[in-house]
C-alpha positions as CSV (number, residue, x, y, z in Angstrom):
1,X,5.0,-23.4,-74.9
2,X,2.2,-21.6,-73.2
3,X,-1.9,-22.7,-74.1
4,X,-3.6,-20.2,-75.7
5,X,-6.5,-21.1,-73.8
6,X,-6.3,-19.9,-69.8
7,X,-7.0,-22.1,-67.3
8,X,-10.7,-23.4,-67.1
9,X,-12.1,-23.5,-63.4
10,X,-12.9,-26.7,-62.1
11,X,-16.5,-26.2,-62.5
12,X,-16.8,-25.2,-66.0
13,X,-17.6,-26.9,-69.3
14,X,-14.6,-26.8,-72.3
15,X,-16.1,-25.9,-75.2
16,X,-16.0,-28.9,-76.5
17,X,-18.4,-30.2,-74.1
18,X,-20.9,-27.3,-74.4
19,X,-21.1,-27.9,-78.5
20,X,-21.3,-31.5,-78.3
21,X,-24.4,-31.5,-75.2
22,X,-25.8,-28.9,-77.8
23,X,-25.4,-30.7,-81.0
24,X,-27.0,-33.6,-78.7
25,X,-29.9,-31.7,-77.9
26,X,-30.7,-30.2,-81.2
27,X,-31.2,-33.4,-82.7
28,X,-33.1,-34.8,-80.0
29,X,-35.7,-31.5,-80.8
30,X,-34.8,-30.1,-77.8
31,X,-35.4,-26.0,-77.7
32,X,-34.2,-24.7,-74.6
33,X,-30.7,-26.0,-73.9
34,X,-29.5,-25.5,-70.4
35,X,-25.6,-26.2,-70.5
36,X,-24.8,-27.8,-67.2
37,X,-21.7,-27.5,-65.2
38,X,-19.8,-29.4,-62.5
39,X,-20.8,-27.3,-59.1
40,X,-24.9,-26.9,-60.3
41,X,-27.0,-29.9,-60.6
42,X,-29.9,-29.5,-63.3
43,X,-32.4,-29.5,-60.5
44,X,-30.7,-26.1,-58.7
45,X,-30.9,-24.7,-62.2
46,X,-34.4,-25.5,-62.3
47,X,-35.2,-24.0,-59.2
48,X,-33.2,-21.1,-60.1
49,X,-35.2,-20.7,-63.0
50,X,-38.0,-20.5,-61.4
51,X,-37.0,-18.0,-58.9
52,X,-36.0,-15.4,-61.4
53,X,-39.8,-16.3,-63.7
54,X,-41.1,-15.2,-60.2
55,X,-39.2,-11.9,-60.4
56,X,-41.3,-10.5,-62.6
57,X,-44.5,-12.4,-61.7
58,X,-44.5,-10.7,-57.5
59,X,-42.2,-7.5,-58.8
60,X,-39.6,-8.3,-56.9
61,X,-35.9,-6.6,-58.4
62,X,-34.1,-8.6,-61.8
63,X,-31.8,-10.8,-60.3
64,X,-33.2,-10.8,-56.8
65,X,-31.5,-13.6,-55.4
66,X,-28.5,-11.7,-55.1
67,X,-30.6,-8.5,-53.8
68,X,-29.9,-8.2,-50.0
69,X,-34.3,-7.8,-49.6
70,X,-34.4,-11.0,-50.8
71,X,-31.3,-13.1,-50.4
72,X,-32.3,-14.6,-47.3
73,X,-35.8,-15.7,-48.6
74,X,-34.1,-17.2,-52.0
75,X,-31.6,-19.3,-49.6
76,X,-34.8,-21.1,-47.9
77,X,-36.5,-21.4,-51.5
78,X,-33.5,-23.5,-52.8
79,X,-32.6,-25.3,-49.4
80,X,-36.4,-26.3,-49.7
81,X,-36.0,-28.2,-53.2
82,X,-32.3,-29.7,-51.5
């Protein structure tokens, strides 16, 4: 018999495991809930975060990390928090 779910990649969360980190988190009073996975660690995501806040702070184009102007310059930014 065949899943009815597809195959997860390696990297992902089940759903299980998204629900219960934001059950977790709720009750702790948490607000912002930042599901992890297994390929980014929470201090890339912070980093990233920041990045994208700086968009919009210097102008630069949404989602410029992946914006061949600026992909270069977001590479350095994160190898500098490595």
């Amino acid at each position: 018999m065949t899943s009815p779910r597809p195959e997860k990649p390696a990297g992902a969360w089940t759903p299980e495991q998204v629900v219960d980190l934001m059950l977790e988190r709720v009750v702790r009073g948490d607000f912002y809930i930042l599901c992890p996975d297994n390929e980014t660690t929470p201090e890339q995501d912070a980093r990233r975060i920041a990045w994208a806040a700086a968009d919009i702070i210097e102008n630069r184009p949404a989602l410029s990390r992946w914006h061949p102007g600026h992909a270069a310059e977001f590479a350095r930014y994160m190898e500098e928090g490595a």
